[in-house]
C-alpha positions as CSV (number, residue, x, y, z in Angstrom):
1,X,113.4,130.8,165.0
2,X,110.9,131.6,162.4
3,X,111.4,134.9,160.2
4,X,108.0,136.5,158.6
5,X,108.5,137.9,155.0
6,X,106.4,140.1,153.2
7,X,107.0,139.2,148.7
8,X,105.1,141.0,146.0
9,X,103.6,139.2,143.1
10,X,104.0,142.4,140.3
11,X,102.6,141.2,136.7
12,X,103.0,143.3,134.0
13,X,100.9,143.2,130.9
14,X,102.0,140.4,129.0
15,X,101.5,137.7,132.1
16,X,105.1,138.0,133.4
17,X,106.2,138.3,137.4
18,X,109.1,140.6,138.2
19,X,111.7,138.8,140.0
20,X,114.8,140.2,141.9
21,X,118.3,138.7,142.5
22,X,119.5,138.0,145.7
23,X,122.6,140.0,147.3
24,X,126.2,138.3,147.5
25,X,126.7,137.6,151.0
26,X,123.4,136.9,151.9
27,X,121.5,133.5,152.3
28,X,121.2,132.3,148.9
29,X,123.0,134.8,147.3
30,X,122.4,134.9,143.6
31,X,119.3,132.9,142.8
32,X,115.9,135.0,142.0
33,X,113.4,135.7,144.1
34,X,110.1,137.7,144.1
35,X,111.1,141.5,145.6
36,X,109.9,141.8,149.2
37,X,111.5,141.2,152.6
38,X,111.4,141.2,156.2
39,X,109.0,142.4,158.5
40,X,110.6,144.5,160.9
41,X,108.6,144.3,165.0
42,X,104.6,145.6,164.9
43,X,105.0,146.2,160.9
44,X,102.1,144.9,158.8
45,X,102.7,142.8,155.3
46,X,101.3,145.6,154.1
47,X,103.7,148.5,155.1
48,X,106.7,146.1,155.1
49,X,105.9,145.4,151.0
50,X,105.5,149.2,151.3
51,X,109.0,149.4,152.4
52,X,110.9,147.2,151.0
53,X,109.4,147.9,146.9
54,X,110.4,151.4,147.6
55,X,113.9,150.8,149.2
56,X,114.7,147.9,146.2
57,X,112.8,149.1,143.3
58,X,111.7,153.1,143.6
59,X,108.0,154.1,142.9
60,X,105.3,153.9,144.9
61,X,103.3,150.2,145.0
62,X,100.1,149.4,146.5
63,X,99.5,146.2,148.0
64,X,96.5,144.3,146.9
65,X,95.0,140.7,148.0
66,X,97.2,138.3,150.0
67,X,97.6,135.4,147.8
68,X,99.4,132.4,149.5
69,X,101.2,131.6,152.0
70,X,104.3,129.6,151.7
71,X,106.4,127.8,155.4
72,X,110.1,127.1,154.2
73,X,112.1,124.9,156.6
74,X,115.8,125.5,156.9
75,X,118.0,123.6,159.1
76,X,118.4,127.2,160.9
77,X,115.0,128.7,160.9
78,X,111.9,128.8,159.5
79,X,111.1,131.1,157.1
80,X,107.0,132.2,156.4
81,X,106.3,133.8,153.1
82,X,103.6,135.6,152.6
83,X,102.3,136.6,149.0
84,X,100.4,139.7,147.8
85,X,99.4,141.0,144.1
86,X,101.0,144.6,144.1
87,X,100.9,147.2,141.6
88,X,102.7,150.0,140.3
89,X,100.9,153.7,141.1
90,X,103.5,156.3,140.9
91,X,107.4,155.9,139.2
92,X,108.6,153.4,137.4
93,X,110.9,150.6,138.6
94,X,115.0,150.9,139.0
95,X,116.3,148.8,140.8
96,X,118.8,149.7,143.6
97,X,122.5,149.2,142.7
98,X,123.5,146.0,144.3
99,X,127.0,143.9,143.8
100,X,124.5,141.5,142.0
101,X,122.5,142.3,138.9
102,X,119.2,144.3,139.9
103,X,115.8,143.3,138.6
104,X,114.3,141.9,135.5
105,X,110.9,140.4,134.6
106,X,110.4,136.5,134.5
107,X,109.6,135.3,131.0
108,X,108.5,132.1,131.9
109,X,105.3,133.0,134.2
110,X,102.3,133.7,132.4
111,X,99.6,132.5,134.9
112,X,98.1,134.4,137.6
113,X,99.2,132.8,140.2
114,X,102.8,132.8,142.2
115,X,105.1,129.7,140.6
116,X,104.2,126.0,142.3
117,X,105.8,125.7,145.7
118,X,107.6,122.3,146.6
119,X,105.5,120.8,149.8
């Protein structure tokens, strides 16, 4: 089975990514993530980033240039990745109340490009 997922790459001024915590009870639940999600049937990456950064974060986001793609094997599934450079147009970011911690930016990211990816 192979899942397609839509993540944004959001950097604010100072260099850093905004990352998101993963829900408790979901496939691994607690560790940070970039905000995105799953592409529901005949969505684009586009409309799904669309989506999902409004249902997770509030505001309105537009979705710029694809950046990578990423193929994560589970013993399960197979998960696809795919990475876009979005921005904040309209709102400002709160994150949805979740049992885990919301959103914060990464501190550690100050390069323009998505953190290395194990191959």
């Amino acid at each position: 089975m192979i899942t397609e997922v839509a993540a944004a790459l959001i950097q604010d001024s100072a260099g850093r990514y905004l990352i998101t915590r993963r829900r408790e009870g979901t496939h691994l639940a607690g560790l940070w993530e970039f905000p995105g999600g799953k592409c529901h049937a005949g969505e684009t990456f586009e409309a799904c980033l669309r989506r999902e950064l409004g249902e997770e974060l509030g505001g309105s986001f537009t979705v710029g240039e694809k950046v990578e793609t990423v193929r994560w094997e589970y013993p399960a599934a197979t998960v696809v990745i795919h990475f876009f450079r979005c921005r904040l147009v309209a709102g400002q970011v709160e994150p949805s109340p979740r049992p885990s911690p919301g959103s914060r930016p990464s501190s550690s990211r100050t390069t323009s490009s998505p953190p290395p990816t194990p191959r």
